[in-house]
N, C-alpha and C positions, 0 to 999 in steps of 0.2 A: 504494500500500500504506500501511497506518493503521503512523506510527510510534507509540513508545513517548513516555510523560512524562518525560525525564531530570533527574538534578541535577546540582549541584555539589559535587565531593570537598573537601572541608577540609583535606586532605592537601595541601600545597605552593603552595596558591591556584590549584590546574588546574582548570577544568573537565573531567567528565569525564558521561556519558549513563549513567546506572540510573534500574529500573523505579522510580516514584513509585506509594503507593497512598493511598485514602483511603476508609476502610470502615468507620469506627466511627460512630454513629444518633448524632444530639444528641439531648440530653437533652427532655423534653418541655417545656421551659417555651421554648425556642427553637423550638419548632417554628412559631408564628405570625411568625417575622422572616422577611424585611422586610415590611411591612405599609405602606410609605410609599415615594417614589423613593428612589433611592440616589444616591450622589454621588461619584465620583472626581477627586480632587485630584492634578494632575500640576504639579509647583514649578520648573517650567520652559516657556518661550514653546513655542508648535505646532513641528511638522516635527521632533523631537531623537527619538533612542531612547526616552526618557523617556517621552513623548506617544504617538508612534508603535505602541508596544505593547499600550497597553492601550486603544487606538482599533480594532486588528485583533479583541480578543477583544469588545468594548463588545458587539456585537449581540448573541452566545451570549451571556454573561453576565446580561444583560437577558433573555432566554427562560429560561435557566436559575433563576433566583433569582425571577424572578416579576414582576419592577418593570422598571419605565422606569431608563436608568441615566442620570447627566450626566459629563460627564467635565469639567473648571472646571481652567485653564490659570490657577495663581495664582505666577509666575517672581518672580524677584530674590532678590539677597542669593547667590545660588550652590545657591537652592534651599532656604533655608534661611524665608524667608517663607513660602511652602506650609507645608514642614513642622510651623513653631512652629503655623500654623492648625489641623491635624491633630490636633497633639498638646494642645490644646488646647479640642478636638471633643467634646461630648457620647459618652461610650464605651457608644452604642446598637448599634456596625455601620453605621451608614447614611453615614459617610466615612470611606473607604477614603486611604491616600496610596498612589501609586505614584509612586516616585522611581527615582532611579539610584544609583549607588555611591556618589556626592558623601555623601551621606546617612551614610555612617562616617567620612568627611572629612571633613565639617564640624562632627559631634558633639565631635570633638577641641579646635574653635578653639573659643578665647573670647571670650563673648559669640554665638554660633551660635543659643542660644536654645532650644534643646533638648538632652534626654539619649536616643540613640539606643537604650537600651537600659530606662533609668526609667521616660519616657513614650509610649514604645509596645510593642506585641508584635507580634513579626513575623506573617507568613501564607507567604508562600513568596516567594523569587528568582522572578521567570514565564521570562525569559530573560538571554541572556549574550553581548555578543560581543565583539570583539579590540579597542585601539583603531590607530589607521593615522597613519602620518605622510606627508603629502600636498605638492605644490607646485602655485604656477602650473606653465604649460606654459611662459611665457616665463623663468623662471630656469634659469638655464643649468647646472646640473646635471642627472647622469642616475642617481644611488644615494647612499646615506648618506653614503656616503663623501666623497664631492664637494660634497654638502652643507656635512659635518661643516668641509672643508678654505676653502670658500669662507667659513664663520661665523668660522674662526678671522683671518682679516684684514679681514671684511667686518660690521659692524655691523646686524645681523639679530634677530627678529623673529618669532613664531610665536602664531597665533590658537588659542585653547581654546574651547569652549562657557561657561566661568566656573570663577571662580579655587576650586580646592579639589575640582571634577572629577577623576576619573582621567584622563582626558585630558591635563588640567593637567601632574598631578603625573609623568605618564610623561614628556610631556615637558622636565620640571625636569629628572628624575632622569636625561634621557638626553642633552642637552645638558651642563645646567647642572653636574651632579654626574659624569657619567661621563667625558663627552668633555671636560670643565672651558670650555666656551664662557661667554658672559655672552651669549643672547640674550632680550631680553625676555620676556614672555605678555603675551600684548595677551586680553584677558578679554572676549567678549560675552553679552548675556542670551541663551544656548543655543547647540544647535549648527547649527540651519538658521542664524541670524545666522553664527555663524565661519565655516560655507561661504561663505554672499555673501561675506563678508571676505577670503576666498581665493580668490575666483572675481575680484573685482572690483582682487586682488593689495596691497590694506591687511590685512594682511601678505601675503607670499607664501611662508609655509609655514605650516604648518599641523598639529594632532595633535588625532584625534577620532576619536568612534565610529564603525563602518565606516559605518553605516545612513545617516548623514546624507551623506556625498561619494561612496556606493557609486556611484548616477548619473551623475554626472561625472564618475568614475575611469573609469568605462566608456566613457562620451566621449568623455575626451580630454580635457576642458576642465580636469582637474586629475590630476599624474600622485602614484601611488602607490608611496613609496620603502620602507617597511618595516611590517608586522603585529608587534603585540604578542602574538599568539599561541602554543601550544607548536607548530603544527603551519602549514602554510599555508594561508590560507583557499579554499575550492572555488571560490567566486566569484571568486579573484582568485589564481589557480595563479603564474602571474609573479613576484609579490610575495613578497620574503624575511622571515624572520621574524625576530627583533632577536638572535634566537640563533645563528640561522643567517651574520650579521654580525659574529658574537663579542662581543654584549653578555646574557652568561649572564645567566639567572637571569628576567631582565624578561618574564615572563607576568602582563601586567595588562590586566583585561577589565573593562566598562564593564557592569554588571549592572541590572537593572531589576525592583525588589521591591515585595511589597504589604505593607504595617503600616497597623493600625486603633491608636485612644488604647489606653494602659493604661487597664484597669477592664471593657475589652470582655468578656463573657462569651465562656470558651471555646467554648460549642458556637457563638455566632454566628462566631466567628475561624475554627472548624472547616467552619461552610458556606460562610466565603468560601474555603476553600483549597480545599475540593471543588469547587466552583463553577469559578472558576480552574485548577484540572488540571483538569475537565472541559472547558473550554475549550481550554485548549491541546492537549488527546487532538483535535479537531477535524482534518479530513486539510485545510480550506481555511486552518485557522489556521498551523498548520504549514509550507505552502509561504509562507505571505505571511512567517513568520518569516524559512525559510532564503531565501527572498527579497531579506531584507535584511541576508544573514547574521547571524540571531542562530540563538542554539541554544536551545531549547524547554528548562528545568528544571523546573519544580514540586515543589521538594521540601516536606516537609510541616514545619509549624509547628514543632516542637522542634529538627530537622534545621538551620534555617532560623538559628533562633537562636543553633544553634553555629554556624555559618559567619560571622551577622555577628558575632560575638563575636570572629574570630578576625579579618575585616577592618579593623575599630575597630581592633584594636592592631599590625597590619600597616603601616595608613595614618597611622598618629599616629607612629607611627616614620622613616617619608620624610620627614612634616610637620616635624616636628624637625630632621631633618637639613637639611631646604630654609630651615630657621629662619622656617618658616609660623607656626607655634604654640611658646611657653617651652619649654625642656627641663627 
C-alpha cells in the first residue's frame, strides 16, 4: 500500500507523519530549469545516512526533473567543507546540498564557514531517524546501565561519524552531561568509518544513526543498548528508548535535508521540493527508507525553514553547554 509524505512537528523536536502537499505551477520563467545535469552535494564520505538517502531517490529524481543527476561525496570538516561549497554555488538550482543535522550544528561554531540560515534556503527534511548507542559484542556489558557503571571506573571511549553531529552531541549530552562520565569522542570522517571503528573495537562503543550499524545490530557483530527515539524502533523492538531508561527528554534524530544557495529563484526551490516529495511518495523508495529505519518527511519549503530555525537554537544551546562553541 502507497504510504503518505510525512513531516516533522516543530513542536518539542518529535517527529511526527502528516500529509505533505505540493500544488502550486512555477512561474513561467522557471519553466525551462534544469536544462543542464544536476549535481548533489553530500558533505560526508559514502555508506552515512547522509549519502544513503538521496542515493535511494537519485534515479526518480533524475526521471522526474528531466536531467542526469551526480551525486559528489565532498566530507570533512564535520560537513562543513560541502556545505561552505554549496553555499557558495552559482544560485541557478543545478546544486542541491543534502546534509544531515550537523548542518544546524555546525552553523553555531566558529569559523564553520557558513550561515545556515543567510546563505541558503531550505527545500524540505527528505527523512529522519533515531540515533542508537551500540557496543562490541566482546564488552562485557548487557544495557546502559552496565555500560554507564563500567565508564565510571573504566576509562572509555565512544566513536561519532564527526565532531558537531547529532550523534556526537547525544552522546556528550548522555555520558558527559547526564551521567557526569568523562568518556572521550573519538570523531571519524562519517558514519560507515565509526562503524568499522566499532566493529574493529577502536572504540568499543559507539552513538550513530540507526542506518549505518542497522546491519550488524542484526548480526550480532554489534549489540544495540538504547534509541534516541520517542517510541521504539520496529526494526529493533528489543531496544529501549533513553526515556524509557529515565533519561527524559533526549529525543534527538539525525535528519537529512535538501538546501540550494541563497538567491535560488523560488519557483526552481519549489520544483526541487516537488521533485523530492515526489520521490519519496515512490512505494520502492519508501520501503528502502523504512529499511533503514528512516521515516519518509517532505515537508514543504517554508514549513522546512521553521523547523531548522528552531534546531539552530536547540543545538547551539547543548553546544554551549558541552563548551563546543562561547557562551
Amino acid at each position: 500500500m502507497k504510504k503518505s509524505i510525512h513531516s516533522i512537528s516543530t513542536i518539542g523536536r518529535r517527529p511526527f507523519l502528516a500529509l505533505a502537499a505540493a500544488s502550486l505551477a512555477p512561474p513561467l520563467f522557471a519553466q525551462t530549469w534544469p536544462d543542464k545535469p544536476l549535481k548533489i552535494i553530500v558533505p560526508f564520505a559514502p555508506g552515512g545516512p547522509a549519502d544513503m538517502v538521496p542515493r535511494v531517490m537519485q534515479a526518480h529524481l533524475s526521471q522526474i526533473l528531466g536531467q542526469p543527476i551526480v551525486i559528489e561525496n565532498r566530507g570533512g570538516a564535520g560537513g562543513n567543507i560541502g556545505a561552505r561549497m554549496v553555499g557558495k554555488a552559482a544560485p541557478d538550482g543545478n546544486t542541491l546540498l543534502m546534509t544531515s543535522s550537523a548542518f544546524v550544528v555546525n552553523t553555531s561554531i566558529p569559523n564553520a564557514g557558513f550561515d545556515a540560515e543567510k546563505d541558503f534556503i531550505p527545500v524540505t527534511i527528505a527523512a529522519s531517524q533515531a540515533n542508537v548507542f551500540v557496543t562490541h559484542p566482546s564488552l562485557p556489558v548487557k544495557s546502559m546501565k552496565e555500560l554507564i557503571a563500567m565508564a565510571k571506573s573504566t576509562p572509555m571511549a565512544f566513536a561519532t561519524p564527526g565532531s558537531g553531529t547529532t550523534p556526537h552531541l547525544t552522546g556528550e549530552n548522555l555520558f558527559n552531561i547526564e551521567s557526569k562520565l568523562n568518556m572521550t569522542a573519538v570523531h571519524y570522517k562519517g558514519a560507515g568509518k565509526a562503524v568499522l571503528g566499532v566493529l574493529g573495537g577502536e572504540p568499543k562503543v559507539g552513538c550513530l544513526a540507526v542506518t549505518a550499524p542497522l546491519q550488524h545490530i542484526k548480526a550480532g557483530r554489534l549489540k544495540a543498548l538504547a534509541v534516541s527515539s520517542a517510541k521504539r524502533l520496529a526494526l529493533l523492538p528489543d531496544v529501549p528508548t533513553l526515556d524509557e531508561l529515565g533519561f527524559s527528554g533526549m529525543l534527538d534524530y539525525t535528519w537529512i535535508g535538501a538546501f540550494l544557495p541563497a538567491g535560488t529563484p523560488a519557483a526552481i526551490q519549489e520544483k526541487w521540493y516537488r521533485a523530492i516529495a515526489k520521490a519519496l511518495a515512490m512505494p520502492d523508495v519508501q520501503a528502502k527508507l523504512t529499511g533503514m529505519a528512516f521515516d519518509a518527511v517532505g515537508e514543504p519549503p517554508a514549513k522546512t525553514a521553521e523547523y531548522v530555525h528552531g534546531e539552530i537554537q536547540h543545538w547551539a544551546k547543548v553546544s554551549k553547554h558541552l563548551g563546543l562553541i562561547p557562551s
